[in-house]
C-alpha positions as CSV (number, residue, x, y, z in Angstrom):
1,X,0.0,0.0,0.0
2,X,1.6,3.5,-1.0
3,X,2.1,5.6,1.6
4,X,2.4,8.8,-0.4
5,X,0.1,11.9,-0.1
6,X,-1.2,14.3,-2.5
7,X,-4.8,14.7,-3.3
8,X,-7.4,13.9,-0.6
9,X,-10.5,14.2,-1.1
10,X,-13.3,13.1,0.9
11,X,-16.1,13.5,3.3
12,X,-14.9,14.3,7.3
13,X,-15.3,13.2,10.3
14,X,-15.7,16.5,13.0
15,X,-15.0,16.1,16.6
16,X,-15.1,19.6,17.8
17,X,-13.5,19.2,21.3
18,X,-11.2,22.0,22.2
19,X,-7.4,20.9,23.8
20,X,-8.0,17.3,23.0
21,X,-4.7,15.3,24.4
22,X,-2.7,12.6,23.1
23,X,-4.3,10.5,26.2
24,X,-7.6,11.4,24.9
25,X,-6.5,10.3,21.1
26,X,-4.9,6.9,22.7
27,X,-5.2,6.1,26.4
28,X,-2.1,5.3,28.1
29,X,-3.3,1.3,28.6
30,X,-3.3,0.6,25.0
31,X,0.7,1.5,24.9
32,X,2.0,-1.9,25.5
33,X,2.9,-2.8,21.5
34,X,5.4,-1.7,19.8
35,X,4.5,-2.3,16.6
36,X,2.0,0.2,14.6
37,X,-1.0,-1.7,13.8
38,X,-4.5,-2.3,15.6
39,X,-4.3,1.3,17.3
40,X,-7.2,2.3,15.1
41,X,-9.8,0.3,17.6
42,X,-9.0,2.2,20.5
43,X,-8.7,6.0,18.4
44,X,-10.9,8.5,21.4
45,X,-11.9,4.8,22.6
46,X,-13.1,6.6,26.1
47,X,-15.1,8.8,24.0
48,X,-16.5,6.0,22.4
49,X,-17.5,3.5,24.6
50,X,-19.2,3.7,27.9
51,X,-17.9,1.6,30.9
52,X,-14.8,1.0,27.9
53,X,-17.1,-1.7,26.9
54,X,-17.0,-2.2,22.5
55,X,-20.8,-3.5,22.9
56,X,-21.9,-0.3,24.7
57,X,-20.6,2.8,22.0
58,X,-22.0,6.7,22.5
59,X,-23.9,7.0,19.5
60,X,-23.5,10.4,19.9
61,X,-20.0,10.6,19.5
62,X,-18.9,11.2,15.3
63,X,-16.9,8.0,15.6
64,X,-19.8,5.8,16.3
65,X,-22.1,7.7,13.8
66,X,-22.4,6.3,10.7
67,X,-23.4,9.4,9.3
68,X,-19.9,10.8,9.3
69,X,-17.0,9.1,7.5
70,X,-14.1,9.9,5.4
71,X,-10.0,10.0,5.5
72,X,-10.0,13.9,7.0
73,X,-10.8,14.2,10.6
74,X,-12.0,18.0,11.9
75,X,-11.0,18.8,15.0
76,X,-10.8,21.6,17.3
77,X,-8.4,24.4,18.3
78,X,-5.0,22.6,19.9
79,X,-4.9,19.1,19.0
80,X,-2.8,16.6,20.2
81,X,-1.3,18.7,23.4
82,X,0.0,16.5,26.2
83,X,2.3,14.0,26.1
84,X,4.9,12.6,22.8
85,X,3.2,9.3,22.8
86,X,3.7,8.6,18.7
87,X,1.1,6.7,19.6
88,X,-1.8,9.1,18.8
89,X,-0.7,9.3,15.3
90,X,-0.4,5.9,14.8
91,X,-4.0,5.7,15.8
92,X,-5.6,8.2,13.6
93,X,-3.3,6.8,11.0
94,X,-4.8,3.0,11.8
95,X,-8.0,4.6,11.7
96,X,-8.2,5.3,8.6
97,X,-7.4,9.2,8.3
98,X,-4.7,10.6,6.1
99,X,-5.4,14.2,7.1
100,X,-6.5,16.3,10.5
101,X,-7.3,19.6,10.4
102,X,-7.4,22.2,13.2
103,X,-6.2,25.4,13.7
104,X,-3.6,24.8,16.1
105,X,-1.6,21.8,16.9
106,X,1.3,20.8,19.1
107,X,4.7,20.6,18.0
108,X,6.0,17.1,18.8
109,X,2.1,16.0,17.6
110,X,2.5,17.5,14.5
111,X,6.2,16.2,13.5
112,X,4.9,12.8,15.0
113,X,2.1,13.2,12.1
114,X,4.7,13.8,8.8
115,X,6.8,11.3,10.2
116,X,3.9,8.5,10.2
117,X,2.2,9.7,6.7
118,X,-0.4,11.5,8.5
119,X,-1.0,15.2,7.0
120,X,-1.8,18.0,10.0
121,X,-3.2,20.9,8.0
122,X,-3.4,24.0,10.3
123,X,-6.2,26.6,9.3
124,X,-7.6,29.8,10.4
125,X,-10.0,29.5,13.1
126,X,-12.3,31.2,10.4
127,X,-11.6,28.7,8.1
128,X,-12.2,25.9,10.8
129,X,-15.6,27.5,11.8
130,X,-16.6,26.9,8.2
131,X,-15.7,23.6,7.9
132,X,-17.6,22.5,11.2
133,X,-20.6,24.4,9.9
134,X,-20.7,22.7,6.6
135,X,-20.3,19.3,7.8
136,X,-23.3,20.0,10.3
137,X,-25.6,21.1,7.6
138,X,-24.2,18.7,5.3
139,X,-22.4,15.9,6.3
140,X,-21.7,14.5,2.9
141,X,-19.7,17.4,2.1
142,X,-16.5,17.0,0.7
143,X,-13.2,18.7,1.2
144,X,-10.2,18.4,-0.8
145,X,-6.8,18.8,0.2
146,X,-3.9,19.4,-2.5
147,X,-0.4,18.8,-1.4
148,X,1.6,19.5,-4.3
149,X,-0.2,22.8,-4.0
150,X,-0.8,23.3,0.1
151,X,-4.5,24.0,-0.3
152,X,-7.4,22.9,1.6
153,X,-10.5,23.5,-0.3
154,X,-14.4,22.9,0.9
155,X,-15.8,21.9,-2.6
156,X,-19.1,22.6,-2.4
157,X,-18.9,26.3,-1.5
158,X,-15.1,26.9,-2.8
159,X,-13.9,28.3,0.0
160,X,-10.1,27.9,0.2
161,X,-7.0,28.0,2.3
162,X,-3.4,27.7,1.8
163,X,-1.2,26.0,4.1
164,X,2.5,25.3,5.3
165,X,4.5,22.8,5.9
166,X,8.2,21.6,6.2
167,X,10.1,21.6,2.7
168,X,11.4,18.1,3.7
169,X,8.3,16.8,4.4
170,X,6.6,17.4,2.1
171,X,8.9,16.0,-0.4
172,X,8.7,12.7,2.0
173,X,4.9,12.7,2.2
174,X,4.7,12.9,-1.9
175,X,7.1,10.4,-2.1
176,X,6.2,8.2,0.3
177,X,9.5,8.4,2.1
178,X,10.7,8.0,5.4
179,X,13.7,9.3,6.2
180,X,15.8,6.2,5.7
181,X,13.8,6.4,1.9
182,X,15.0,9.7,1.2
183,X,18.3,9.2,2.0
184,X,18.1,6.1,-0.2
185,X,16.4,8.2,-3.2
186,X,19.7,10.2,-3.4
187,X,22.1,7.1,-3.6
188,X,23.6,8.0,-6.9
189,X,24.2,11.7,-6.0
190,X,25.9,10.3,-2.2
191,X,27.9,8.0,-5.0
192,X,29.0,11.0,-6.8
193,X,29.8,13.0,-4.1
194,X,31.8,9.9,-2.4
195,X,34.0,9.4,-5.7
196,X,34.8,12.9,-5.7
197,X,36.2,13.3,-2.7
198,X,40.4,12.6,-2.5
């Protein structure tokens, strides 16, 4: 399965929760593998669940509605504060989601993101406000995000915003690289340099 990143597009799923944590994203009891798969199951799984019991979800959280699906999750003003569990991205990530929006995220969050082929996009508040309102009137709204370009566009109503990220990363995240990838990508120019050298 390719891991690279370009165009998105898609319907969302919004959770709009202010200061959600990393412990929120993954709780600190579902830590115990090492390897990157199954975390999807337990993504917000106290928001989902009551007594943490799969059999008993919260319909009324977006996770458990089947109304609301789609590879971007919406979420509110600082996401991913807390601890540097990588975790939490591996989660989303497992989940399904190549792309989270909100308009603020933290650092180590973020940079866990691009280095797990998950895409933070950070918009204006304005522009976030818009995107939880459209979803809420119409859930199968779609949003497309361009890479190549750094846009994030609400198609229905064309309403767009640019945004940044890392050079590096994004070359990685078109690519599909990790960082081992990259440096492998440039082989023949390392060669070159090498024979070069006295």
């Amino acid at each position: 399965m390719s891991k690279s990143i370009n165009i998105v597009r898609s319907t969302v799923v919004p959770v709009n929760i202010e200061n959600i944590d990393t412990d929120q994203i993954i709780p600190a009891r579902f830590l115990k593998s090492t390897s990157r798969e199954g975390f999807g199951k337990n993504l917000f799984r106290d928001w989902r669940y009551n007594n943490d019991d799969e059999n008993q979800p919260k319909a009324d959280f977006p996770l458990n509605d089947p109304t609301y699906k789609g590879k971007i999750l919406v979420a509110a003003r600082n996401f991913g504060c807390g601890s540097s569990r990588e975790h939490a991205a591996w989660a989303i990530k497992d989940a399904g989601f190549d792309v989270v929006v909100s308009s603020f995220f933290a650092d180590i969050f973020r940079n866990n993101s691009l280095n797990n082929f998950l895409l933070p996009i950070q918009v204006s508040e304005a522009f976030l406000q818009q995107l939880f309102e459209t979803v809420a009137k119409d859930p199968a709204a779609e949003v497309a995000v361009n890479l190549e370009q750094q846009t994030i566009t609400i198609v229905a109503s064309g309403a767009q915003e640019t945004f940044e990220i890392n050079s590096y990363k994004k070359t990685c995240l078109l690519n599909g690289y990790d960082d081992i990838d990259y440096l492998l990508s440039m082989r023949s120019e390392i060669e070159a340099f090498e024979a070069a050298r006295p």
